[in-house]
TORKOL-4160 file (C-alpha; in steps of 0.2 Angstrom, whole numbers, padded with zeros to 4 digits, m for minus):
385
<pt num="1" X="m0082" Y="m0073" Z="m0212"/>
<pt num="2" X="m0078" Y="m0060" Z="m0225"/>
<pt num="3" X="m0061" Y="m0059" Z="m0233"/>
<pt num="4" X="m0058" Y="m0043" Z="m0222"/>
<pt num="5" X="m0061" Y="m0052" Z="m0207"/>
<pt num="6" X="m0048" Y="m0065" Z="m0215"/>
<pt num="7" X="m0037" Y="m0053" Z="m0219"/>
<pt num="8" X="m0037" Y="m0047" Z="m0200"/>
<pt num="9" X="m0036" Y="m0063" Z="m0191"/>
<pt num="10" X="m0022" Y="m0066" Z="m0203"/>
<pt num="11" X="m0013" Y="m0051" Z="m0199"/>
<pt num="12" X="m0016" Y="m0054" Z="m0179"/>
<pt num="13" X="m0009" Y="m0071" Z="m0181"/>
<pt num="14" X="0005" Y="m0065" Z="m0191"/>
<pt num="15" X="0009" Y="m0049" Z="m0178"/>
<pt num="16" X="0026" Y="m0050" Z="m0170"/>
<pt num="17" X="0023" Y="m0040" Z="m0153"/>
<pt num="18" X="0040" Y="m0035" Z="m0143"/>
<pt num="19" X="0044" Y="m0041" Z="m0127"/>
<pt num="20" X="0043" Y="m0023" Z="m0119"/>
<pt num="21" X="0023" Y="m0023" Z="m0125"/>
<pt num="22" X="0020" Y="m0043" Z="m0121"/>
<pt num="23" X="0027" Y="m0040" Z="m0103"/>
<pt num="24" X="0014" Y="m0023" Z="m0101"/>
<pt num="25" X="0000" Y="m0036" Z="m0106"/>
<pt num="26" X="0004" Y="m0045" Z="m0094"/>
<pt num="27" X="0008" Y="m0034" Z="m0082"/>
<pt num="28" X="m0010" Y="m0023" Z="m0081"/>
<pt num="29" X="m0016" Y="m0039" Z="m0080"/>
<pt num="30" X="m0009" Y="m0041" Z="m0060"/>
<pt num="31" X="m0022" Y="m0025" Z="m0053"/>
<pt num="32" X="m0011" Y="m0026" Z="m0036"/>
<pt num="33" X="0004" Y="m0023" Z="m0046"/>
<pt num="34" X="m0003" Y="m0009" Z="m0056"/>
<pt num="35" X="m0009" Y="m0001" Z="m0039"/>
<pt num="36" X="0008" Y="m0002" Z="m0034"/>
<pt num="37" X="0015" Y="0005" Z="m0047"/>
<pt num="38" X="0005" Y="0017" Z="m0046"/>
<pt num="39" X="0009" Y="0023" Z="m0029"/>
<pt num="40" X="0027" Y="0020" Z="m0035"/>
<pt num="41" X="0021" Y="0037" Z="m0048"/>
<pt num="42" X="0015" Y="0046" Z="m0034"/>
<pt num="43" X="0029" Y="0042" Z="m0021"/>
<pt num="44" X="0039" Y="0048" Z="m0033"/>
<pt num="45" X="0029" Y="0065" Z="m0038"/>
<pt num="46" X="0030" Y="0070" Z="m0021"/>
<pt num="47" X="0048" Y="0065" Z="m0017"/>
<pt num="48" X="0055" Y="0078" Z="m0031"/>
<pt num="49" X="0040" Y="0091" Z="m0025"/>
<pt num="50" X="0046" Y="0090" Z="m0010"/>
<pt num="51" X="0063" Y="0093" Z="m0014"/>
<pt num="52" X="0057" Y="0106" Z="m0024"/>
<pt num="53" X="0051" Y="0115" Z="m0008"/>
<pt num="54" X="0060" Y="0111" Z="0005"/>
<pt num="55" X="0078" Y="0117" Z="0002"/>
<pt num="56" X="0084" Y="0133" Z="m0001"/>
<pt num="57" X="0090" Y="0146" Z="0011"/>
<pt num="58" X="0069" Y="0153" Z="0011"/>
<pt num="59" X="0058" Y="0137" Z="0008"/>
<pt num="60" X="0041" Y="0138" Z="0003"/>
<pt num="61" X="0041" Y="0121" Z="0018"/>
<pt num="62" X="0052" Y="0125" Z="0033"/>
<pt num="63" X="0054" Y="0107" Z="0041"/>
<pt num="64" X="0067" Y="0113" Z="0057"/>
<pt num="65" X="0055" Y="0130" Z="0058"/>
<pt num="66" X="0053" Y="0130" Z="0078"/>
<pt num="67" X="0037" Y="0138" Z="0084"/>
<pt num="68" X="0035" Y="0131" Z="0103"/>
<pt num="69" X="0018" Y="0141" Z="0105"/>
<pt num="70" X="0013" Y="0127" Z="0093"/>
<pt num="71" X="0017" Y="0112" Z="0099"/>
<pt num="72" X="0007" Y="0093" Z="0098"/>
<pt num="73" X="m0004" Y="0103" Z="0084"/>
<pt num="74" X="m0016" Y="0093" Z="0079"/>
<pt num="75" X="m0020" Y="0090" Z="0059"/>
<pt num="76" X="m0030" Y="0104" Z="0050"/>
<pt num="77" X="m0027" Y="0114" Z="0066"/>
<pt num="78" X="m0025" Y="0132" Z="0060"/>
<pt num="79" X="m0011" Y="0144" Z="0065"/>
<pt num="80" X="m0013" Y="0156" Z="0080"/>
<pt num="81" X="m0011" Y="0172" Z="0072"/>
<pt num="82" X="m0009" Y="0181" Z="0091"/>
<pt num="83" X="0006" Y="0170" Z="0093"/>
<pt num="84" X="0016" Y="0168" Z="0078"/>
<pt num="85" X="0022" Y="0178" Z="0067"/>
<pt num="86" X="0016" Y="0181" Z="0049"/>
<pt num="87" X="0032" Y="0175" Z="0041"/>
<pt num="88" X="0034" Y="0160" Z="0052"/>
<pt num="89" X="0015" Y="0155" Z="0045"/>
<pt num="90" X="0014" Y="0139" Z="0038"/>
<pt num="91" X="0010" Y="0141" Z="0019"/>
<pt num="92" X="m0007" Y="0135" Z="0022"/>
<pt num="93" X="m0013" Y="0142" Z="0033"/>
<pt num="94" X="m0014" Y="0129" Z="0045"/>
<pt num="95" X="m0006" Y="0113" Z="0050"/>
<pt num="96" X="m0009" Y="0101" Z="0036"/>
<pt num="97" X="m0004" Y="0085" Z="0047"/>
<pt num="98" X="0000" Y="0096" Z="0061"/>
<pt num="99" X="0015" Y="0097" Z="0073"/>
<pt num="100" X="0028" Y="0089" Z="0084"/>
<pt num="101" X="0037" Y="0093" Z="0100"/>
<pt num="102" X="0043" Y="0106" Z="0095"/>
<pt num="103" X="0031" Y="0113" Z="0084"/>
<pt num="104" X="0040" Y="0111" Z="0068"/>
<pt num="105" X="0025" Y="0107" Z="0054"/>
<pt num="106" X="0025" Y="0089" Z="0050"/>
<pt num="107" X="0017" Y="0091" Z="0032"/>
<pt num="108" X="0035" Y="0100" Z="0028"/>
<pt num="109" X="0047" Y="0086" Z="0037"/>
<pt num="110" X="0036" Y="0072" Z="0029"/>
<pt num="111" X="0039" Y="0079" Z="0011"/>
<pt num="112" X="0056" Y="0082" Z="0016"/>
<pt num="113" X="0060" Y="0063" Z="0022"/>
<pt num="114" X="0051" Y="0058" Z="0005"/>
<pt num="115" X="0065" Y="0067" Z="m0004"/>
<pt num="116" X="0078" Y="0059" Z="0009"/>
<pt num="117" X="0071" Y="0040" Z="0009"/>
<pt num="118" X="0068" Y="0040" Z="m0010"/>
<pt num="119" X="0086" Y="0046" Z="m0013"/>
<pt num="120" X="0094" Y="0033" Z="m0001"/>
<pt num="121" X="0083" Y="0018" Z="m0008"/>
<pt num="122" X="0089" Y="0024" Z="m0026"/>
<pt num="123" X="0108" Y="0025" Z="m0022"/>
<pt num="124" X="0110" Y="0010" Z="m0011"/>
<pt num="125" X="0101" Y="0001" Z="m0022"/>
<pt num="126" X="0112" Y="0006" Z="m0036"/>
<pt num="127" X="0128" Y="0003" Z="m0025"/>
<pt num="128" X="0123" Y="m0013" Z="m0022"/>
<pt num="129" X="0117" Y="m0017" Z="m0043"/>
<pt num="130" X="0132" Y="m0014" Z="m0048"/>
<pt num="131" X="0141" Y="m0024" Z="m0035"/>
<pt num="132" X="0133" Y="m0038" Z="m0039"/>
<pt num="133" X="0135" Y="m0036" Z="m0058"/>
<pt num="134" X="0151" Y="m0035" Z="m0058"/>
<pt num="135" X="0154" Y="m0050" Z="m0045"/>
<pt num="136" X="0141" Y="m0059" Z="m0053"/>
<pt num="137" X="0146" Y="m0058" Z="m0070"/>
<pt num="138" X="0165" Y="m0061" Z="m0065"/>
<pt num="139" X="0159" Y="m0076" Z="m0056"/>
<pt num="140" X="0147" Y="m0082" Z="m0071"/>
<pt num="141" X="0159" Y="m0081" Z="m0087"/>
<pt num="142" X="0175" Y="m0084" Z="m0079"/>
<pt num="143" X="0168" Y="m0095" Z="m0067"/>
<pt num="144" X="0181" Y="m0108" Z="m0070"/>
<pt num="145" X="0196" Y="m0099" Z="m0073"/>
<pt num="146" X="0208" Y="m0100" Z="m0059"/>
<pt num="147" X="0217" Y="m0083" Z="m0050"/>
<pt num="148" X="0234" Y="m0085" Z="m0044"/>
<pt num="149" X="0242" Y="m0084" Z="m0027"/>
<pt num="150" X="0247" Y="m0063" Z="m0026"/>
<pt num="151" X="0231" Y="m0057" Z="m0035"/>
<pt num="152" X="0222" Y="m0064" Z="m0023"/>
<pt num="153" X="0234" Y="m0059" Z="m0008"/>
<pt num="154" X="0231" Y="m0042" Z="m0016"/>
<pt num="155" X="0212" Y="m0044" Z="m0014"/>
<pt num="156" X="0214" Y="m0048" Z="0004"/>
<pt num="157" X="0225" Y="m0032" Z="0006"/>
<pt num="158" X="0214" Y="m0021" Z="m0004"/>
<pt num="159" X="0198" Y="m0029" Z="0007"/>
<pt num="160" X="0210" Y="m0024" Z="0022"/>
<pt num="161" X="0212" Y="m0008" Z="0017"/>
<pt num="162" X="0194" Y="m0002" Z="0016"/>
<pt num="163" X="0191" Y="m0008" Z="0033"/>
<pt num="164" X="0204" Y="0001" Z="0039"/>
<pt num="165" X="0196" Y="0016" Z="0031"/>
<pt num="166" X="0180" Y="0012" Z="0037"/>
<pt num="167" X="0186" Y="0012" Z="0054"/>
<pt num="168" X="0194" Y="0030" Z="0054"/>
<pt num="169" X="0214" Y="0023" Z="0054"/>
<pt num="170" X="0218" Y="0031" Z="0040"/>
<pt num="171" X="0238" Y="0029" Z="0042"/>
<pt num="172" X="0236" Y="0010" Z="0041"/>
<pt num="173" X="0222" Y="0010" Z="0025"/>
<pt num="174" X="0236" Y="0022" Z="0016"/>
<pt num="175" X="0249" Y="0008" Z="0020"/>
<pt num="176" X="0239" Y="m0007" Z="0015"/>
<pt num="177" X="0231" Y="m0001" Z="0000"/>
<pt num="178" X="0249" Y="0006" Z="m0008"/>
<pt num="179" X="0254" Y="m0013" Z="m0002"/>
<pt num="180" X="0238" Y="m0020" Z="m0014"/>
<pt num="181" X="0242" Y="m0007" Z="m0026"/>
<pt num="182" X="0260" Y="m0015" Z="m0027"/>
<pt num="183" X="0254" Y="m0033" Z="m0028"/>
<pt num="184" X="0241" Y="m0029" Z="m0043"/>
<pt num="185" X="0256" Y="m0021" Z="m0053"/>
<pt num="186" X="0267" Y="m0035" Z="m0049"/>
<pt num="187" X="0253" Y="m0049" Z="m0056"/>
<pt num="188" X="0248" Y="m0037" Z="m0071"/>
<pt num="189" X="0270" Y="m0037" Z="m0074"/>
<pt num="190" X="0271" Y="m0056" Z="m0074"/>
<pt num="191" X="0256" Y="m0058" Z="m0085"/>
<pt num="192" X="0264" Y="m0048" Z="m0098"/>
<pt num="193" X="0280" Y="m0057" Z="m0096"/>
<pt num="194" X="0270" Y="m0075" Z="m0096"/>
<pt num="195" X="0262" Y="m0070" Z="m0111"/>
<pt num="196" X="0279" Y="m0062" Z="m0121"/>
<pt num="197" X="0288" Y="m0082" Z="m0114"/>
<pt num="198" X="0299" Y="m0071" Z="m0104"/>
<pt num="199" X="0312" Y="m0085" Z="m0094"/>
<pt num="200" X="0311" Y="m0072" Z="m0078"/>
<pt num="201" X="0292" Y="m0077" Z="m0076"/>
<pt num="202" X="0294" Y="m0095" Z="m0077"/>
<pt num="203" X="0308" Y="m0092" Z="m0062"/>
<pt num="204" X="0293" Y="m0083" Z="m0054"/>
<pt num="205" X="0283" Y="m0097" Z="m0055"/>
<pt num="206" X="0281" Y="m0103" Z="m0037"/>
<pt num="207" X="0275" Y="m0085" Z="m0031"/>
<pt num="208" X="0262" Y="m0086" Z="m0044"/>
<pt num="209" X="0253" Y="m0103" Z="m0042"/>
<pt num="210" X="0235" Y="m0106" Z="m0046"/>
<pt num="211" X="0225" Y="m0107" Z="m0032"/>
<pt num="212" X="0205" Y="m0106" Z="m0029"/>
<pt num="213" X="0194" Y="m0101" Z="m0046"/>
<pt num="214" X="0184" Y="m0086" Z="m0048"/>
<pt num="215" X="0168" Y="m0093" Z="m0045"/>
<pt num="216" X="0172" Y="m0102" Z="m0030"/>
<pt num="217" X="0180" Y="m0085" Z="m0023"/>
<pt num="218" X="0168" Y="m0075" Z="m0028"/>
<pt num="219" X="0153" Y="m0087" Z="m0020"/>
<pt num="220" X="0163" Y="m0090" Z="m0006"/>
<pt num="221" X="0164" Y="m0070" Z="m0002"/>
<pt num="222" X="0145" Y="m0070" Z="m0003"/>
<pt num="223" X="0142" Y="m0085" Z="0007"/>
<pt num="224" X="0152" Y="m0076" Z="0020"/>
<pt num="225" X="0141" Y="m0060" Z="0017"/>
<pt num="226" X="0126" Y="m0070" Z="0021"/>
<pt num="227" X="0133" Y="m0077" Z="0037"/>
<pt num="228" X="0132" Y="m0062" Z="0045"/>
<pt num="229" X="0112" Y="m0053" Z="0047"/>
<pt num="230" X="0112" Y="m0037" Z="0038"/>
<pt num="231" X="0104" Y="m0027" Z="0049"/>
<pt num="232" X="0115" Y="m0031" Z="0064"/>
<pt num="233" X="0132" Y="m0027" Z="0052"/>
<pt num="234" X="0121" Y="m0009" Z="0045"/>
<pt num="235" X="0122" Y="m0005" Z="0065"/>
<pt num="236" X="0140" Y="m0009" Z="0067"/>
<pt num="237" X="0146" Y="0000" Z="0052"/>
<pt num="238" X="0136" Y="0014" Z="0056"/>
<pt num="239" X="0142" Y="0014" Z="0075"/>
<pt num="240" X="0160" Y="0014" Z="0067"/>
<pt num="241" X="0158" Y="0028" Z="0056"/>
<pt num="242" X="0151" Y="0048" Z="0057"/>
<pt num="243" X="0134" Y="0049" Z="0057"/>
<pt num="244" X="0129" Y="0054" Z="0037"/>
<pt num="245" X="0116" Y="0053" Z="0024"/>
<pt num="246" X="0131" Y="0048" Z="0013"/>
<pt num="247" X="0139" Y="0034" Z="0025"/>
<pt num="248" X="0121" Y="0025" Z="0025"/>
<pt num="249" X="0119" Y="0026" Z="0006"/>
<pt num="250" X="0136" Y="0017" Z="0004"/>
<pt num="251" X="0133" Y="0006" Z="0019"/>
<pt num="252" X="0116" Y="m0001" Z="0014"/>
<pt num="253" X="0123" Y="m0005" Z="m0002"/>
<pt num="254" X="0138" Y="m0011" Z="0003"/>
<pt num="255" X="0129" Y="m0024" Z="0012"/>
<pt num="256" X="0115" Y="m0029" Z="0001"/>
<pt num="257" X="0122" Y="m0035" Z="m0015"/>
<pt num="258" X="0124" Y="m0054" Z="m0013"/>
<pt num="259" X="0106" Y="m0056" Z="m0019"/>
<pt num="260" X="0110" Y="m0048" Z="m0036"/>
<pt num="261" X="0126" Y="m0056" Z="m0037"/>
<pt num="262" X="0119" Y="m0073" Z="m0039"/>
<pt num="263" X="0104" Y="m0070" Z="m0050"/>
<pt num="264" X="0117" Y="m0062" Z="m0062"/>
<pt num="265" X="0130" Y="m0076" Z="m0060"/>
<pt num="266" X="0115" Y="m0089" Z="m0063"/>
<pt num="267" X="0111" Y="m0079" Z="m0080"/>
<pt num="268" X="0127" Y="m0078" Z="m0085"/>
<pt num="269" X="0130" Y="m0098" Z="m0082"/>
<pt num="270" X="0115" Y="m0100" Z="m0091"/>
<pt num="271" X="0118" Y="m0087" Z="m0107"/>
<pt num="272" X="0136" Y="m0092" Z="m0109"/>
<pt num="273" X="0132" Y="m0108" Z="m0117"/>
<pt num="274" X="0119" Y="m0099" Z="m0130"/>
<pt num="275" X="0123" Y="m0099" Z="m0146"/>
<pt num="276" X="0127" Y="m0080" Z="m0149"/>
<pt num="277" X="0139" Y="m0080" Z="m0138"/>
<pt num="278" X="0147" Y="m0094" Z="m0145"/>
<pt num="279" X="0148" Y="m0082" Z="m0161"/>
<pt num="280" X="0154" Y="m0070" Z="m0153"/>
<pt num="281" X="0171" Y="m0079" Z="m0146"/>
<pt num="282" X="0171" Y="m0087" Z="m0163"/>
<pt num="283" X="0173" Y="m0068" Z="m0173"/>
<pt num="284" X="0187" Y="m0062" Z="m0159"/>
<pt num="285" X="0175" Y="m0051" Z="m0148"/>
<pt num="286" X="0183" Y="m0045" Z="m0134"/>
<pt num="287" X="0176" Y="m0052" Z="m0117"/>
<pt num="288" X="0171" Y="m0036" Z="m0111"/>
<pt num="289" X="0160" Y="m0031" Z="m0125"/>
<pt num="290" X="0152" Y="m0050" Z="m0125"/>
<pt num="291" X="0149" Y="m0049" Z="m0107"/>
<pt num="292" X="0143" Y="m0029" Z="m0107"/>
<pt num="293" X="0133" Y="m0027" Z="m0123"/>
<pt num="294" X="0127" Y="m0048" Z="m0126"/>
<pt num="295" X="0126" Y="m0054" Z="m0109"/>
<pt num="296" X="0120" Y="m0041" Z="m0095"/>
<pt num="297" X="0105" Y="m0034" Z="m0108"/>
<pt num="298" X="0099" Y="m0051" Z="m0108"/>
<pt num="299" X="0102" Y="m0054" Z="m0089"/>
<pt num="300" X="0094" Y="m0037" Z="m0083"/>
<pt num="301" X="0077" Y="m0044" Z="m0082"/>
<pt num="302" X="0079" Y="m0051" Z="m0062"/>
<pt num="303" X="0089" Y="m0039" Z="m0059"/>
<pt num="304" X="0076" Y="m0027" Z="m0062"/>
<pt num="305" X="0065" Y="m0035" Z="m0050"/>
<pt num="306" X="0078" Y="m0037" Z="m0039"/>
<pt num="307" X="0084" Y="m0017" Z="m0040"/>
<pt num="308" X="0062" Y="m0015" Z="m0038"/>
<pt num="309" X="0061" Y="m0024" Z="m0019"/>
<pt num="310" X="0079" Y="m0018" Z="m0014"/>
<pt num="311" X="0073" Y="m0001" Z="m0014"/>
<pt num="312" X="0059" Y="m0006" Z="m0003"/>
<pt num="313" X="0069" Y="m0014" Z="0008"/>
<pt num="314" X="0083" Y="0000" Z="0007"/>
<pt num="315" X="0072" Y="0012" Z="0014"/>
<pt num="316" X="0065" Y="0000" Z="0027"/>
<pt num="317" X="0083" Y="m0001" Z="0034"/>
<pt num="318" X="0085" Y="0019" Z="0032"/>
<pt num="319" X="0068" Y="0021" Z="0043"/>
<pt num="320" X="0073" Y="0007" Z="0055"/>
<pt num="321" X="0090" Y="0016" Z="0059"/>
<pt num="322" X="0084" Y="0034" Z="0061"/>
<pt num="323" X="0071" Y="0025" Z="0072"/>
<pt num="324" X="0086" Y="0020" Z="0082"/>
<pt num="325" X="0095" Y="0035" Z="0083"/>
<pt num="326" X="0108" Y="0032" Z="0074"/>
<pt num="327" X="0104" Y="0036" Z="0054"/>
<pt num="328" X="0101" Y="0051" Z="0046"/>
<pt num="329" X="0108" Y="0065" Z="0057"/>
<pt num="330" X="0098" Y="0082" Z="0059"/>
<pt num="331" X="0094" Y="0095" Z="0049"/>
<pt num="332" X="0088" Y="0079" Z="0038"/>
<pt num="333" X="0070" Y="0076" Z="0041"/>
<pt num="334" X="0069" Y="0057" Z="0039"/>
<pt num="335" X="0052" Y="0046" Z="0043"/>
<pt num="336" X="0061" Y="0036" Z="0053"/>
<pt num="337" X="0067" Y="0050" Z="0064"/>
<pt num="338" X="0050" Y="0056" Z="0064"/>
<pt num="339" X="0043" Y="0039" Z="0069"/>
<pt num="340" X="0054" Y="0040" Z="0083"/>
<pt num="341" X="0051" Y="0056" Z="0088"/>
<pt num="342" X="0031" Y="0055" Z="0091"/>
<pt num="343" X="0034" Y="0039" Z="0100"/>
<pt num="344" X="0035" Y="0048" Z="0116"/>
<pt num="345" X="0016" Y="0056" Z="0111"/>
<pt num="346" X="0009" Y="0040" Z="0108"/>
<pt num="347" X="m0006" Y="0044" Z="0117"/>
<pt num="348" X="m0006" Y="0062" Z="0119"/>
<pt num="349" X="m0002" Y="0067" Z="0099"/>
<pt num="350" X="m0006" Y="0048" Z="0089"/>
<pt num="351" X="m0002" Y="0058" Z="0073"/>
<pt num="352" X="0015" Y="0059" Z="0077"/>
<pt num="353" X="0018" Y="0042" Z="0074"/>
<pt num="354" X="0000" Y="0036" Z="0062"/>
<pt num="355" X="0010" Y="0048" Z="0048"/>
<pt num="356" X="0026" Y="0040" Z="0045"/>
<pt num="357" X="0021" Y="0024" Z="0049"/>
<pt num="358" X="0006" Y="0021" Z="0036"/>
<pt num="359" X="0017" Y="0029" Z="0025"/>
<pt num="360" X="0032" Y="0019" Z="0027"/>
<pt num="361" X="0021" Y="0004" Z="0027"/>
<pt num="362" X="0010" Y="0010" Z="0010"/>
<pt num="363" X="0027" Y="0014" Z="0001"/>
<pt num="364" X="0038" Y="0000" Z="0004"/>
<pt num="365" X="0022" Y="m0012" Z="0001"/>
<pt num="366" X="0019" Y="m0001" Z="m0015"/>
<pt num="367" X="0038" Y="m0005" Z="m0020"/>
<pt num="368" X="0033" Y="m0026" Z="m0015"/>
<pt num="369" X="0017" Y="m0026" Z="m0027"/>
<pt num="370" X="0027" Y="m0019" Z="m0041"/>
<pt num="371" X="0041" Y="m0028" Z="m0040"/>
<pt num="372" X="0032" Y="m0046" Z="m0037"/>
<pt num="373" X="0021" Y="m0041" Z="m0054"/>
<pt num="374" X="0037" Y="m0035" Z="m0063"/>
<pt num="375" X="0045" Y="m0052" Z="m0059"/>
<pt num="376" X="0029" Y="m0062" Z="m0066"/>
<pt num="377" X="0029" Y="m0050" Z="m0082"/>
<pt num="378" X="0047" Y="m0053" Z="m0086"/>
<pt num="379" X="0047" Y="m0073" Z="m0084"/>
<pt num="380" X="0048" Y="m0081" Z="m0101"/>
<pt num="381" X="0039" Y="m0094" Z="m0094"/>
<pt num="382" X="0022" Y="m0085" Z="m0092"/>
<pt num="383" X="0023" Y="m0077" Z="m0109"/>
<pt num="384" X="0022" Y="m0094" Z="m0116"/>
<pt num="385" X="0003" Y="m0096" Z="m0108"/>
């Protein structure tokens, strides 16, 4: 061995690689993750393409174009020139995957749903990350802090008050939430009085007794979450309120952050006795700048992974509803609502339902992959090997 080859072992010894590049190692390493990913690239491509070409008052794809002349179309079936007219053509020339009932091309409504399921997988799944972020981090640092008697009534109100909402009595969710509104100002008054040794608030002691701690309340809301099946709390929610692409973002992350919340309250129990944030209280950091720029960058890791198979699953839910007739309303083309569409044509036009449901099955399997190889590349404890 010469002394360059010295030098270069040396200096491959002596590397320091970042955790960004150590986890990519290990990453490319999983082939079914990287095919998933992958997909993930492509899924993603097409979603924003057909966005791209699908809206508009003249789109290059028409998905609610009606042509009955050219229904049950099968794929690469090309148009009837007799029959239809040049500007109701589809921009191929024929029927790239074919055609429905009603003869609307299905190449066009299947890039439209991409568009529709990758936007609802993305919000939801961001609803529900930041959801359990916040509960989770609440739950992890001032895990045993104990909240007094009216913040938590006020809680209780607030909680009250969405639900009143939700359910259309809009009367009653003003009332309520003015009353929570009422109940936060009053605790935020007695804690400046406590602070300032104000006699009044020791007089006002008995209405302000400490009762449960934050991670017990916190925990106990999601053990109650979990209590109820998600999907069978999706269809009530949904049942209550309009039919809306918005109502089953918010819904579907409104009922899938529990998960999040406890892999960030387990980080956060776990960071809080590190040394740096021991440092941090010692030089007078506020709690909010320890817990948003120490604490959640170093707790984003399974939350990532988490955010990776939520959107999977948030699209599942989304097909799964407009399957049922009760998701995404029309105009939206969904795959879910074409799913249940061609159900009627099993037999008669297979296509119908083949097309959305190999590709409901190859993305959300895509988003598994990738998610299952993202969670092995972000564990410390295979870097180590």
């Amino acid at each position: 061995m010469n002394d360059h080859d010295i030098k270069e072992l040396h200096h491959g010894l002596t590397e320091e690689v970042s955790p960004f590049t150590e986890a990519w190692r290990i990453f490319k390493k999983n082939r079914m993750a990287l095919a998933g990913l992958i997909i993930f690239i492509m899924f993603f491509m097409v979603a924003v393409i057909g966005f791209a070409l699908t809206n508009g008052d003249n789109p290059v794809l028409d998905p609610a174009k009606v042509r009955l002349s050219e229904k049950l179309r099968s794929p690469l079936t090309p148009v009837d020139t007799e029959m239809i007219r040049p500007a109701d053509y589809p921009v191929f020339g024929f029927y790239l995957l074919g055609t429905d009932d009603l003869g609307r091309d299905i190449f066009a409504r299947m890039m439209q749903g991409a568009w529709v399921s990758l936007t609802i997988g993305f919000v939801a799944v961001g609803i529900s990350i930041l959801i359990g972020i916040i509960l989770g981090g609440l739950a992890g640092y001032y895990g045993n802090v104990r909240i007094r008697f009216l913040p938590v009534l006020g809680i209780i109100v607030f909680l009250v008050s969405l639900i009143f909402w939700a359910s259309g009595q809009n009367s009653m969710a003003l009332n309520t939430f003015i009353i929570s509104v009422v109940l936060s100002a009053c605790s935020l008054l007695y804690s400046v009085m406590s602070e300032k040794g104000s006699g009044v608030a020791k007089k006002l002691d008995f209405l302000f007794f400490q009762t449960i701690n934050v991670d017990s309340l916190v925990m106990r809301f999601v053990d109650v979450m979990l209590c109820f099946p998600s999907f069978f709390l999706i269809l009530t929610v949904v049942a209550i309120l309009p039919p809306s692409i918005y109502n089953i973002m918010i819904v579907i992350g409104l009922t899938s952050w529990m998960g999040t919340t406890r892999f960030v309250r387990a980080e956060f129990l776990t960071l809080r006795e590190q040394d740096f944030v021991a440092a941090a209280n010692a030089m007078g950091i506020k709690d909010i700048s320890i817990i948003f720029r120490h604490m959640i960058p170093n707790a984003i890791a399974p939350v990532l992974v988490s955010a990776t198979i939520g959107i999977a699953g948030a699209i599942l839910t989304e097909a799964a509803l407009s399957f049922l007739g009760i998701g995404v309303p029309p105009p939206h083309a969904t795959w879910g609502n074409i799913l249940s569409d061609g159900k009627k044509f099993l037999f008669d036009a297979p296509w119908l339902t083949y097309i959305p449901g190999l590709s409901i099955l190859i993305v959300v399997l895509s988003f598994n992959l990738f998610g299952e190889g993202l969670r092995d590349a972000l564990n410390p404890k295979l870097r180590k090997k």
